[in-house]
C-alpha positions in Angstrom: 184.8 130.4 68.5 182.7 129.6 65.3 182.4 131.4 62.3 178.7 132.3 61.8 177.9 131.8 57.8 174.2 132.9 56.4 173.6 131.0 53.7 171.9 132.8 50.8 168.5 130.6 51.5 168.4 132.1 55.3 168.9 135.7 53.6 166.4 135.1 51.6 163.8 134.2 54.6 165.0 137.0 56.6 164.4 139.3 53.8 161.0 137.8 53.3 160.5 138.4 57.1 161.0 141.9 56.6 159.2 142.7 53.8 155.8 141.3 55.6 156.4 142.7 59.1 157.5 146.5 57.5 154.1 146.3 55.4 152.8 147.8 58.8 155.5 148.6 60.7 159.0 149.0 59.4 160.6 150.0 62.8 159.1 146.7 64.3 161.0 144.6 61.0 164.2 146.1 61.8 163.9 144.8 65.7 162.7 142.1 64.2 165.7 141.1 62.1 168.2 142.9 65.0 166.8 140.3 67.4 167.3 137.0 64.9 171.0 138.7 64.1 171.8 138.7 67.9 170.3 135.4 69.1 172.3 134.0 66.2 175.4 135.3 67.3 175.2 133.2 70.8 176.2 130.2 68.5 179.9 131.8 68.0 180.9 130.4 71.7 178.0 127.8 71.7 177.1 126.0 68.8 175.3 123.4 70.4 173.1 125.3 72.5 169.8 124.9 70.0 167.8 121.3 70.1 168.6 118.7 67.8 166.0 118.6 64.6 165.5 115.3 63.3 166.3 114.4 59.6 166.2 111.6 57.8 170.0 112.3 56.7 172.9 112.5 58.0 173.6 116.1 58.7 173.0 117.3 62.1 170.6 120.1 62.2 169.4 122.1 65.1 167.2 125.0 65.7 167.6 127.7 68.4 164.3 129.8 69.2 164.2 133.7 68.8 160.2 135.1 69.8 158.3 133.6 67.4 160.7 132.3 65.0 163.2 129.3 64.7 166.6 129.5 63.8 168.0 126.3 61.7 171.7 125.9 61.4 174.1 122.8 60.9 177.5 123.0 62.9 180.8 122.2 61.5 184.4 122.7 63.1 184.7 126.2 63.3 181.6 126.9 61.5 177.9 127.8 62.1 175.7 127.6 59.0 172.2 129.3 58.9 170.2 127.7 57.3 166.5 129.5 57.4 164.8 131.4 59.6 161.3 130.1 59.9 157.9 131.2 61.6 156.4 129.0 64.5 153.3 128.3 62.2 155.5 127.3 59.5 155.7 123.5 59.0 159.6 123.2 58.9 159.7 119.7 57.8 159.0 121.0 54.3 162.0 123.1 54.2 164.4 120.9 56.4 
């Protein structure tokens, strides 16, 4: 099993996903945030379950879908790093 890790840049989008869904409905931004939380956790026993994500370096990136939202992470031994939680209409290649 893999350690999940939430890298202070994917707090910072979940927190910013929050804030803009509890503008009009806080109950809906904690489901919201539940749902990411829960998805993510799949990548304890399966790390590689998400698609790759193509980058120009090195590091193996993938992205495993929750609603509306992508989940990037990078896998290591024994490790899961999240690495942002992005919107569908977001171009991710500018944060990748």
């Amino acid at each position: 099993m893999a350690t999940i890790n939430w890298t202070e840049e994917s707090q910072l989008w979940l927190k910013d996903i929050y804030e803009f869904i509890a503008q009009d409905n806080p109950s809906a931004a904690t489901d919201v945030l539940d749902g990411i939380y829960q998805k993510a956790q799949i990548l304890s026993a399966h790390p590689e379950i998400g698609y790759k994500y193509e980058t120009p370096d090195s590091e193996e990136i993938r992205v495993l879908l929750y609603g509306h939202y992508r989940i990037a992470y990078a896998v290591y031994p024994n490790q899961v790093d999240i690495l942002g939680v992005f919107h569908g209409a977001l171009d991710i290649d500018r944060y990748l």
